[in-house]
NUMI-449516 format. One record per residue: x, y, z of N, C-alpha, C, CB in turn; residue number from 1. Coordinates in steps of 0.05 Angstrom, whole numbers. Glycine has a CB too. Layout:
NUMI-449516
      nxx      nyy      nzz     caxx     cayy     cazz      cxx      cyy      czz     cbxx     cbyy     cbzz    nr
        X        Y        Z        X        Y        Z        X        Y        Z        X        Y        Z   NUM
...
//
This chain:
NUMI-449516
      nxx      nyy      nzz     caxx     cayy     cazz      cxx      cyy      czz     cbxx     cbyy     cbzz    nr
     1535     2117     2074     1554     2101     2058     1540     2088     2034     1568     2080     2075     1
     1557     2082     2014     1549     2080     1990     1552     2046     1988     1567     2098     1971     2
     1537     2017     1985     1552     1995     1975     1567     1992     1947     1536     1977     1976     3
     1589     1976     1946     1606     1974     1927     1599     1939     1913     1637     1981     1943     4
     1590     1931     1926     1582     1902     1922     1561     1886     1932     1598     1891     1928     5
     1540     1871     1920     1527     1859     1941     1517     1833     1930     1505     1876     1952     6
     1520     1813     1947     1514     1781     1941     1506     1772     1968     1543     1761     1928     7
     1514     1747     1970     1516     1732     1995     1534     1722     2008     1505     1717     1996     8
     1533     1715     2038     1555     1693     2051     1550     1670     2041     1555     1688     2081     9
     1555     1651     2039     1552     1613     2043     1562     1610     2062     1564     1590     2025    10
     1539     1601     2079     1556     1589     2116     1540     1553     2114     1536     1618     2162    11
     1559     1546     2102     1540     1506     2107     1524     1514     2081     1508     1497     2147    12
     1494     1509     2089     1474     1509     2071     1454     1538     2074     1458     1480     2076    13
     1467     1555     2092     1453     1580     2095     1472     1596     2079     1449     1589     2125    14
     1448     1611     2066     1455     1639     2051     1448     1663     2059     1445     1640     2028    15
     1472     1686     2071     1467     1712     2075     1467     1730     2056     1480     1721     2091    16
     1444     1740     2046     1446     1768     2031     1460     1790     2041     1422     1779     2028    17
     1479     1799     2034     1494     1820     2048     1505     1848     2021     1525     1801     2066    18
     1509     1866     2038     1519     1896     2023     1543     1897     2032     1502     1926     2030    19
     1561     1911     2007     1596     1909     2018     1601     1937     2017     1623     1891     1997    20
     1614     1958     2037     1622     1980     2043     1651     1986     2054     1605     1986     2058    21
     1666     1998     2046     1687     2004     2050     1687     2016     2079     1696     2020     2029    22
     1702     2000     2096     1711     2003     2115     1732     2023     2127     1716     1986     2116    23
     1745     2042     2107     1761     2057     2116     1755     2086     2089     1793     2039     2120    24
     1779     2112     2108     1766     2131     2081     1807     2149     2080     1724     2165     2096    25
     1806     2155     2073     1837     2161     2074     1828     2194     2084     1859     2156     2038    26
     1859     2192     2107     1861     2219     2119     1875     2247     2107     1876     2213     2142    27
     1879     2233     2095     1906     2258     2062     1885     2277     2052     1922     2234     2018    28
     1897     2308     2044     1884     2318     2038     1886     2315     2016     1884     2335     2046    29
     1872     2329     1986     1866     2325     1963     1889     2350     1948     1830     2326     1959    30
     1905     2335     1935     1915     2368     1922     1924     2365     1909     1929     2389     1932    31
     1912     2387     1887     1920     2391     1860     1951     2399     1856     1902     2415     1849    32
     1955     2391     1817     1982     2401     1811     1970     2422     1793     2005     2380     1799    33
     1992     2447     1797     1990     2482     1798     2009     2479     1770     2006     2505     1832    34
     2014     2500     1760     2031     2514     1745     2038     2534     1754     2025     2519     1723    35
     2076     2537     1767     2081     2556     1790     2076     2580     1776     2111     2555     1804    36
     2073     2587     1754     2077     2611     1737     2043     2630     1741     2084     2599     1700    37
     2021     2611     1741     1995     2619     1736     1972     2613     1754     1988     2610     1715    38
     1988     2589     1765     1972     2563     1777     1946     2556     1766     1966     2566     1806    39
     1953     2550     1733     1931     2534     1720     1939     2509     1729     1928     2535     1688    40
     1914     2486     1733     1914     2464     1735     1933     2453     1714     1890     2457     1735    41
     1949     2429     1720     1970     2408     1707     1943     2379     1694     2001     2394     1741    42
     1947     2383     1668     1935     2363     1663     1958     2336     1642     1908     2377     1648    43
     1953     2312     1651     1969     2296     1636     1960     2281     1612     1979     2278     1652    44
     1978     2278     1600     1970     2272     1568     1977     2229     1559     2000     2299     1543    45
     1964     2229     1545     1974     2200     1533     1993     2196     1513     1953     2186     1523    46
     2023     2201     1515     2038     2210     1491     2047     2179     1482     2066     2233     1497    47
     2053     2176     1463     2073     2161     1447     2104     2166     1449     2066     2167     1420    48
     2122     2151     1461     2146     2147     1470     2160     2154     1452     2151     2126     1479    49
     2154     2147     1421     2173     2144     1401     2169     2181     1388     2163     2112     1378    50
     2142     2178     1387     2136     2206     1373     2140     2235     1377     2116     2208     1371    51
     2129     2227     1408     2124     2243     1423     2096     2263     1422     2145     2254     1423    52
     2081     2245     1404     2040     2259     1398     2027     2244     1427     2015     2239     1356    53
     2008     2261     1425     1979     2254     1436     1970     2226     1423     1957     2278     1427    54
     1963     2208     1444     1944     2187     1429     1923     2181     1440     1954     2162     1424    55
     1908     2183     1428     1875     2176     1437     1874     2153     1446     1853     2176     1415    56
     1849     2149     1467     1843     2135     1488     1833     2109     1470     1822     2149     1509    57
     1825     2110     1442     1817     2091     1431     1835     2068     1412     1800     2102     1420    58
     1853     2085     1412     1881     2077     1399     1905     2065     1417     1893     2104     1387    59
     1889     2058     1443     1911     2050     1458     1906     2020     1464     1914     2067     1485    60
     1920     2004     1474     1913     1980     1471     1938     1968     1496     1914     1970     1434    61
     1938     1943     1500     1949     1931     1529     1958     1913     1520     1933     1923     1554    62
     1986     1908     1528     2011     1900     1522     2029     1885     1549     2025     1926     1513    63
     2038     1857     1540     2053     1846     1565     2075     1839     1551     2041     1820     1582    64
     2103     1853     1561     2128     1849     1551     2139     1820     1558     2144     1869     1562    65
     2145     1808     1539     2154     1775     1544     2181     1772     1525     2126     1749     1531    66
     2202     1779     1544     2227     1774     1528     2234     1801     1518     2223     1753     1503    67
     2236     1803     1496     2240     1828     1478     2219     1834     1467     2258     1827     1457    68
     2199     1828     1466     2177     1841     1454     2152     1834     1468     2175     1834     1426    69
     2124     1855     1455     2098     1854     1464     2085     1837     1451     2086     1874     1464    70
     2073     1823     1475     2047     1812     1466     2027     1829     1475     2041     1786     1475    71
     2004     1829     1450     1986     1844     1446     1959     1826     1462     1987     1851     1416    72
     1955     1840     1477     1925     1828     1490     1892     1835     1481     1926     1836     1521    73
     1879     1812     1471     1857     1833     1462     1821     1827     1485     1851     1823     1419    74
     1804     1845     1478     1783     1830     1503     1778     1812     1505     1761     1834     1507    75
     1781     1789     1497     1773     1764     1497     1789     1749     1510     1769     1754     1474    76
     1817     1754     1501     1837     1745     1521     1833     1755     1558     1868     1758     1508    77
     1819     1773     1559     1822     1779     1588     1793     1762     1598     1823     1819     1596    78
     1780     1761     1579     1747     1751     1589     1759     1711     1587     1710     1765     1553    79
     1777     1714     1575     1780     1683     1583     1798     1674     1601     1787     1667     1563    80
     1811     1701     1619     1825     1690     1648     1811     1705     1673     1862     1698     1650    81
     1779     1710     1664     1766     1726     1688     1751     1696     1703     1740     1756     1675    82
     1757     1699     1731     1749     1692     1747     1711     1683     1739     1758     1713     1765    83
     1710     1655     1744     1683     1656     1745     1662     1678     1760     1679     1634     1753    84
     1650     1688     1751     1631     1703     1762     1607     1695     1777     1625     1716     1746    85
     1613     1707     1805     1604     1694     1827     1580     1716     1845     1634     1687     1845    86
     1567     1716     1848     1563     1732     1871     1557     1725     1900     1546     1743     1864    87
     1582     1701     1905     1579     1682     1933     1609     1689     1945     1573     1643     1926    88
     1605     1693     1967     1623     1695     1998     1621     1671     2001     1613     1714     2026    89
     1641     1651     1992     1646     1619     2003     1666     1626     2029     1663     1595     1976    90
     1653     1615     2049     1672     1594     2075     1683     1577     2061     1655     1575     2102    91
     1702     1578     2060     1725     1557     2059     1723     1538     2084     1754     1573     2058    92
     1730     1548     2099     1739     1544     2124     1737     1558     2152     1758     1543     2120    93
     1747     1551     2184     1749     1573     2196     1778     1563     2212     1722     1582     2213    94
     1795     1585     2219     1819     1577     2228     1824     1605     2250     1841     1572     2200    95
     1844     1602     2271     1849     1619     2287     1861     1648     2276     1864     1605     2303    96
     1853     1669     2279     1864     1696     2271     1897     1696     2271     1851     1719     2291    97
     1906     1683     2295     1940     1698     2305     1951     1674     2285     1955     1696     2351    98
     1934     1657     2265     1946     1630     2253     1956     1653     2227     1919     1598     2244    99
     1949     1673     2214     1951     1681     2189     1964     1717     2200     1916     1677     2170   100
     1992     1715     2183     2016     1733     2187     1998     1756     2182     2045     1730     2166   101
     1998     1783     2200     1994     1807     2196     2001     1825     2159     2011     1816     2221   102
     2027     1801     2156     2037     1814     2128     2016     1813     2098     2065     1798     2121   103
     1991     1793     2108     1977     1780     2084     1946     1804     2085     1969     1738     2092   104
     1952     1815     2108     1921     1831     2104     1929     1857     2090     1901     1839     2137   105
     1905     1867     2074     1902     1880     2053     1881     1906     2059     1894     1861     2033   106
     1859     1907     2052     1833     1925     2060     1804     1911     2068     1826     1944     2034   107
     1800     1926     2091     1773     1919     2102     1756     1923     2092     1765     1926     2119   108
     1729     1917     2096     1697     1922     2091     1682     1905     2107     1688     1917     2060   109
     1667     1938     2113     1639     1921     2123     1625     1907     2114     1622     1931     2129   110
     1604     1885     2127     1580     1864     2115     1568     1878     2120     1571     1837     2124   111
     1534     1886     2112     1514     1892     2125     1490     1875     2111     1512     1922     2125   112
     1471     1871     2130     1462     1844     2129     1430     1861     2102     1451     1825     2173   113
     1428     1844     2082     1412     1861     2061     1381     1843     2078     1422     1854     2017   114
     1356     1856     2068     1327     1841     2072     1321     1818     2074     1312     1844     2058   115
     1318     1819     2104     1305     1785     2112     1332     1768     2116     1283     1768     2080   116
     1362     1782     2120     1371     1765     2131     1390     1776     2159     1384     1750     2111   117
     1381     1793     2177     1382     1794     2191     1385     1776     2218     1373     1805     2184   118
     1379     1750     2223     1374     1728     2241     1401     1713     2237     1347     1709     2235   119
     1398     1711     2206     1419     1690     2196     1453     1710     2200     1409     1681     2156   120
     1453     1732     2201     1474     1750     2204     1481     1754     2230     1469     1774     2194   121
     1471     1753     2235     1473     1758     2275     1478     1725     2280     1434     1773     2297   122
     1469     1700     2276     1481     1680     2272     1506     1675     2272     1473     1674     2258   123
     1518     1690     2249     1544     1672     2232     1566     1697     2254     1546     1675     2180   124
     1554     1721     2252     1571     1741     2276     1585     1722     2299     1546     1763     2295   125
     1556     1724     2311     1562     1712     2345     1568     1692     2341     1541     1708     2368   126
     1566     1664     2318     1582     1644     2329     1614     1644     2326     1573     1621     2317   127
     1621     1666     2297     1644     1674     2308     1656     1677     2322     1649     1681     2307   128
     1647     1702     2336     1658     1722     2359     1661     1689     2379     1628     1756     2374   129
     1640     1680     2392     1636     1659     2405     1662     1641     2404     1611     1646     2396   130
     1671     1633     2384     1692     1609     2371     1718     1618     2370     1686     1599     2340   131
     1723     1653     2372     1748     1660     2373     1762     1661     2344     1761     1641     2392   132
     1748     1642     2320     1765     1636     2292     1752     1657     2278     1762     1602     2276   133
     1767     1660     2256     1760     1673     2229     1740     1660     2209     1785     1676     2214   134
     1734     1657     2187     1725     1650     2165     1743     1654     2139     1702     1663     2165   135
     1760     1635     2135     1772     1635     2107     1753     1639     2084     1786     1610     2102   136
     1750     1664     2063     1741     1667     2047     1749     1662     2013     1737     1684     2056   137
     1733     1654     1996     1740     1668     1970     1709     1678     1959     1758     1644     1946   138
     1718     1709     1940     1697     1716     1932     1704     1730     1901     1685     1732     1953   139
     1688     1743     1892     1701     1753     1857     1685     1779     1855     1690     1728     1825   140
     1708     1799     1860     1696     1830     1863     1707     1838     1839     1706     1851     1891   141
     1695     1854     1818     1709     1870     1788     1729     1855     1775     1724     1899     1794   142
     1712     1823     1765     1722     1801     1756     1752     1792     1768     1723     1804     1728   143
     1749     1792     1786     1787     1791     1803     1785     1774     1828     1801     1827     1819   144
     1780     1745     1826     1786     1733     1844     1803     1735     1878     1792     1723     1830   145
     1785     1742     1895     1795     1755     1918     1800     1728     1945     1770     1782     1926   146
     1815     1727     1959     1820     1714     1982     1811     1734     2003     1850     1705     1984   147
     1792     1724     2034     1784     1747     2055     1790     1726     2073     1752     1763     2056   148
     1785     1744     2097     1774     1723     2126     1749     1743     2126     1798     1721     2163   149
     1737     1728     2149     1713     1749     2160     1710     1746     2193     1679     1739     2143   150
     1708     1764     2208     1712     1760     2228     1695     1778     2243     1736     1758     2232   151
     1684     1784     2268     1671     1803     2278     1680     1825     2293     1657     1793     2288   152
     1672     1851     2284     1684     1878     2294     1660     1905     2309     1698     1891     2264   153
     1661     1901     2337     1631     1906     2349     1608     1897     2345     1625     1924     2347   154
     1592     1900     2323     1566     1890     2323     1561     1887     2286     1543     1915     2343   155
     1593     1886     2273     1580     1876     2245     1613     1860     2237     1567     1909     2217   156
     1601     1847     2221     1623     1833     2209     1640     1838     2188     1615     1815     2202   157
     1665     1848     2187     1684     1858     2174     1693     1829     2152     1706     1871     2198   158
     1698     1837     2130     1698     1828     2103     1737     1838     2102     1669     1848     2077   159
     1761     1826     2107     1785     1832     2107     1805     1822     2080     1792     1822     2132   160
     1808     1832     2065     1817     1816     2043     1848     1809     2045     1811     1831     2018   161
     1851     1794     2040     1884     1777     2049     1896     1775     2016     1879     1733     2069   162
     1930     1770     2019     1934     1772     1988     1947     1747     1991     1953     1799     1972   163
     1949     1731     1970     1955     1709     1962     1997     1703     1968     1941     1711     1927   164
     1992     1677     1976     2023     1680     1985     2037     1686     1958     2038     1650     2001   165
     2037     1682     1938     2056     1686     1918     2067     1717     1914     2044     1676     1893   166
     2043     1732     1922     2045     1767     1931     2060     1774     1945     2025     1779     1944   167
     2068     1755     1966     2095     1765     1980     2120     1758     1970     2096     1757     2006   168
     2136     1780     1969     2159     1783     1965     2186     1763     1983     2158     1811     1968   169
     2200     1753     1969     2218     1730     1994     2242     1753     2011     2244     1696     1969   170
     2248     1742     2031     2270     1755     2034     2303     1750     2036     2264     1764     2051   171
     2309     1734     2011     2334     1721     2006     2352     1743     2006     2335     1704     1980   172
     2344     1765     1984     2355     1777     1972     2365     1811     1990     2337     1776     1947   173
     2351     1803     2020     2361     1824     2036     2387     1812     2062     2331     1838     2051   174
     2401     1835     2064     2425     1830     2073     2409     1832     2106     2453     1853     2062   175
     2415     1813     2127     2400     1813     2144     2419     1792     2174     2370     1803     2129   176
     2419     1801     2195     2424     1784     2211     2425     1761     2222     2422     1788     2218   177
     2444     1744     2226     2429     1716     2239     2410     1718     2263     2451     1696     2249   178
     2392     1698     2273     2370     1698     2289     2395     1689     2312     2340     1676     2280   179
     2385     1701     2338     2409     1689     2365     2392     1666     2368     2415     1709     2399   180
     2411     1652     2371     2395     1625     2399     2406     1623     2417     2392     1593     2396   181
     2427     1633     2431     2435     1642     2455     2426     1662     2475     2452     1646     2450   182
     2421     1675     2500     2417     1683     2508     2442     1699     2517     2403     1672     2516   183
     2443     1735     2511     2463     1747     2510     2449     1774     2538     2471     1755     2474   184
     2471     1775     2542     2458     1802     2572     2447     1832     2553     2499     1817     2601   185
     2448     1825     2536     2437     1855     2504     2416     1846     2510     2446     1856     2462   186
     2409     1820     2504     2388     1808     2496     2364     1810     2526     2398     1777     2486   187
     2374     1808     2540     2362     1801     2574     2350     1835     2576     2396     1789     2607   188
     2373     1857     2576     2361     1880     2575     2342     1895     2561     2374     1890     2574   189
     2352     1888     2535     2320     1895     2515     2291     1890     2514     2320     1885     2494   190
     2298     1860     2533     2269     1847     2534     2256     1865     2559     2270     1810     2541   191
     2278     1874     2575     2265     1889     2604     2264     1920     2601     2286     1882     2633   192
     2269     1922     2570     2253     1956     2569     2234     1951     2553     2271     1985     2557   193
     2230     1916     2528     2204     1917     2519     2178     1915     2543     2204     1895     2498   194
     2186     1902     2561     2173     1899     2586     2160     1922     2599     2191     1890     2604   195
     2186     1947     2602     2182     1967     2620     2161     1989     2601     2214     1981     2632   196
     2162     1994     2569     2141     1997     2549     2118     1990     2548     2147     1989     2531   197
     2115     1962     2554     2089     1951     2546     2064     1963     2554     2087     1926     2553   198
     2040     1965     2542     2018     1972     2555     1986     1964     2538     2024     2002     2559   199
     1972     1967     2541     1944     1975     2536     1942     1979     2512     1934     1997     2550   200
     1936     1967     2485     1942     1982     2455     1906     1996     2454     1953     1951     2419   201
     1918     2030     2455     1890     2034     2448     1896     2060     2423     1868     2045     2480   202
     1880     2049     2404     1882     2054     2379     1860     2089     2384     1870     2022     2356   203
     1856     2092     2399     1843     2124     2397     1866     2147     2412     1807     2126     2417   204
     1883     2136     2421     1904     2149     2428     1932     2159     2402     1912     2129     2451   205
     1926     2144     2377     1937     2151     2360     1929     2172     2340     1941     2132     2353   206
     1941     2189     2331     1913     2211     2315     1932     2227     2286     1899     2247     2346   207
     1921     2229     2273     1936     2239     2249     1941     2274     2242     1919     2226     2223   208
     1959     2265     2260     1962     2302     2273     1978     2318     2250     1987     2306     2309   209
     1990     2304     2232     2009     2314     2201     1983     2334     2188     2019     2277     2172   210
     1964     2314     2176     1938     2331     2163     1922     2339     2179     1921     2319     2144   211
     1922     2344     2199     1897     2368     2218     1922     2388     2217     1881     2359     2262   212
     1951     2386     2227     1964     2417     2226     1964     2422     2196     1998     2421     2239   213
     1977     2407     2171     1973     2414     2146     1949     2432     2141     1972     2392     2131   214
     1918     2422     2148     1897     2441     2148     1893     2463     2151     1885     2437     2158   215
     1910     2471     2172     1910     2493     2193     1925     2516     2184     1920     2484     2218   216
     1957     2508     2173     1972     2524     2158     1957     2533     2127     1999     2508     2156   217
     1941     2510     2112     1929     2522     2091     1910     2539     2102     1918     2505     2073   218
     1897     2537     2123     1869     2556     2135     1887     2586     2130     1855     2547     2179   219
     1908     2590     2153     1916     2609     2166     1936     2619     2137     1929     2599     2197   220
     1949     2608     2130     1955     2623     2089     1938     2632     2076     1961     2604     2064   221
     1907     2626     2082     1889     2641     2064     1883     2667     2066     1867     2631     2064   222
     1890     2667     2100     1883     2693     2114     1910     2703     2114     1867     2692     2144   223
     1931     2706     2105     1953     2709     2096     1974     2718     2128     1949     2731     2070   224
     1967     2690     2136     1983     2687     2165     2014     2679     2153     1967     2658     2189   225
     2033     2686     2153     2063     2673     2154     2071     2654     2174     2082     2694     2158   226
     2081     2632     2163     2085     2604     2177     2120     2605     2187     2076     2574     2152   227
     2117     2587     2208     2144     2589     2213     2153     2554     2213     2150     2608     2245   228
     2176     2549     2210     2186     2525     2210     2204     2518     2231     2198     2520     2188   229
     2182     2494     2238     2187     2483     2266     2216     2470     2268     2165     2460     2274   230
     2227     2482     2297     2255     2477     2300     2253     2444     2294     2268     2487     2334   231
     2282     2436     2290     2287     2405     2279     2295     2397     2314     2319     2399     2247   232
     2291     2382     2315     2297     2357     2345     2319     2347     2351     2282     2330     2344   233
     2338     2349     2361     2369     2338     2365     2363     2310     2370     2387     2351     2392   234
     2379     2293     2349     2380     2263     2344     2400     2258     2366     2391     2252     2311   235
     2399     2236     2389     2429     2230     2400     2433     2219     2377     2437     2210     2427   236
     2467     2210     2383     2477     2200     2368     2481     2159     2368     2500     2218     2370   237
     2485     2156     2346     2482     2124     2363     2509     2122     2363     2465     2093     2346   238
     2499     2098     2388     2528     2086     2408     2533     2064     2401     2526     2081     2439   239
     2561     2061     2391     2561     2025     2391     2554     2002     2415     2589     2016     2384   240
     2556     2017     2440     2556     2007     2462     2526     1996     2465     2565     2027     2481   241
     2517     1968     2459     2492     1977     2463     2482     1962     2489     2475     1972     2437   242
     2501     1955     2510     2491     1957     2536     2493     1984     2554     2505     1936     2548   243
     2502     2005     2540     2498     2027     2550     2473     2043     2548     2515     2038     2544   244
     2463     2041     2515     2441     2054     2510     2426     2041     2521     2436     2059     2486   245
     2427     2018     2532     2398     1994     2545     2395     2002     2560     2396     1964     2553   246
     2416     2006     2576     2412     2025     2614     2407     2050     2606     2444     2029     2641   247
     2417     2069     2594     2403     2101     2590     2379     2089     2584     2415     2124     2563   248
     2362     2079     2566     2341     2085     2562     2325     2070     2577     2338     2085     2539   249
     2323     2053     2592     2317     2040     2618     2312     2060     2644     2342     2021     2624   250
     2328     2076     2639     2338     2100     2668     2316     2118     2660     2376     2120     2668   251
     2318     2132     2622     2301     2150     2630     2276     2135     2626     2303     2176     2616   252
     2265     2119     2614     2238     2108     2620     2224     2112     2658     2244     2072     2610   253
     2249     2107     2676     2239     2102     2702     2241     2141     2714     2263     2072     2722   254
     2258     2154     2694     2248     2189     2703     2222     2193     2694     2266     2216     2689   255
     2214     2187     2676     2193     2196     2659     2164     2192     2669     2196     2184     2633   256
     2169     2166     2688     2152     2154     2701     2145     2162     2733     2159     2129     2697   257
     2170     2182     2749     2169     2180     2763     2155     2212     2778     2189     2167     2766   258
//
């Protein structure tokens, strides 16, 4: 793996030298756009809306619509709303993980601990892991002021970047049910097939079976195998009844099991 960043933690008055590595790699395959006629590669152009020409990459310039018209932004304007430049992982703070909504995390990265601070890394790890809390972060990656936690993931410390509440979207504007505060016999049954569901979350039991067959059909096209298309799956239909569907699907949960 390649680092993408490297500074330090601030934990108190200790400083970790650390390397930042992307924690994840995407499962999608890579694929080009064809021209059905030749299948020359599709390449895209920088046109002018009004003209309809080519415009060079030097002739282009960045624009924030305000009202009816652009304001023109020039480098200086962006170098005077960049983030001080930092190369410090500040603790903020440390607060419980289940305290901060699943909706605010963003992308992971690994820490890895850079020369001579190895002691101090394995430190700030285990007293984590130890304490159960996170580490509220701020740090400044490609002048862009970032919010993280940091928390421990087997034997290194994961770097999680969180987005700022103003990033979330409200939900006034969706048409949506009232919350019950009554207890309804719908309600009593649902909970006893989330019950009869529940289990063990183990994340290696999930597998990205779309792109390994996608693979397979491109393999077997090369060798000019003919594909067939997989029968479609009969949807029941939905029931308004929905203490009926609670017991069907209650019933077959207890065939399935038996």
């Amino acid at each position: 793996m390649r680092s993408i960043w490297t500074g330090s933690i601030s934990f108190g008055l200790i400083n970790i030298p650390v390397k930042l590595f992307s924690a994840v790699q995407e499962s999608n395959l890579d694929m080009d756009m064809l021209d059905k006629s030749d299948h020359a590669n599709i390449k895209f152009k920088r046109v002018n809306e009004s003209t309809g020409k080519e415009v060079t990459f030097s002739n282009i310039v960045k624009g924030y619509k305000l009202e009816d018209h652009y304001v023109i932004l020039e480098d200086e304007d962006f170098e005077a709303a960049d983030a001080e430049k930092t190369k410090t992982i500040d603790i903020i703070s440390f607060v419980l993980e289940k305290e901060i909504d699943s909706i605010y995390y963003e992308q992971p990265y690994y820490l890895e601990p850079d020369k001579g601070a190895m002691k101090a890394y394995a430190l700030l790890r285990d007293a984590l892991q130890a304490s159960g809390k996170v580490g509220v972060t701020s740090f400044v990656m490609r002048n862009k002021e970032g919010l993280a936690i940091l928390k421990p993931y087997k034997d290194v410390i994961v770097l999680n970047r969180i987005r700022f509440q103003q990033e979330i979207r409200e939900t006034t504007e969706l048409k949506l049910p009232p919350v019950s505060k009554t207890k309804v016999k719908e309600m009593e049954m649902a909970s006893k097939l989330v019950e009869q569901l529940t289990e063990k979350f183990d994340i290696s039991s999930f597998k990205d079976e779309y792109t390994s067959k996608l693979l397979q059909i491109i393999k077997d096209k090369a060798k000019g195998k003919k594909q067939k298309a997989p029968k479609l799956k009969v949807v029941h239909k939905q029931n308004d009844d929905l203490m009926e569907m609670l017991k069907a699907s209650l019933e077959t949960k207890k065939k399935k099991s038996s």
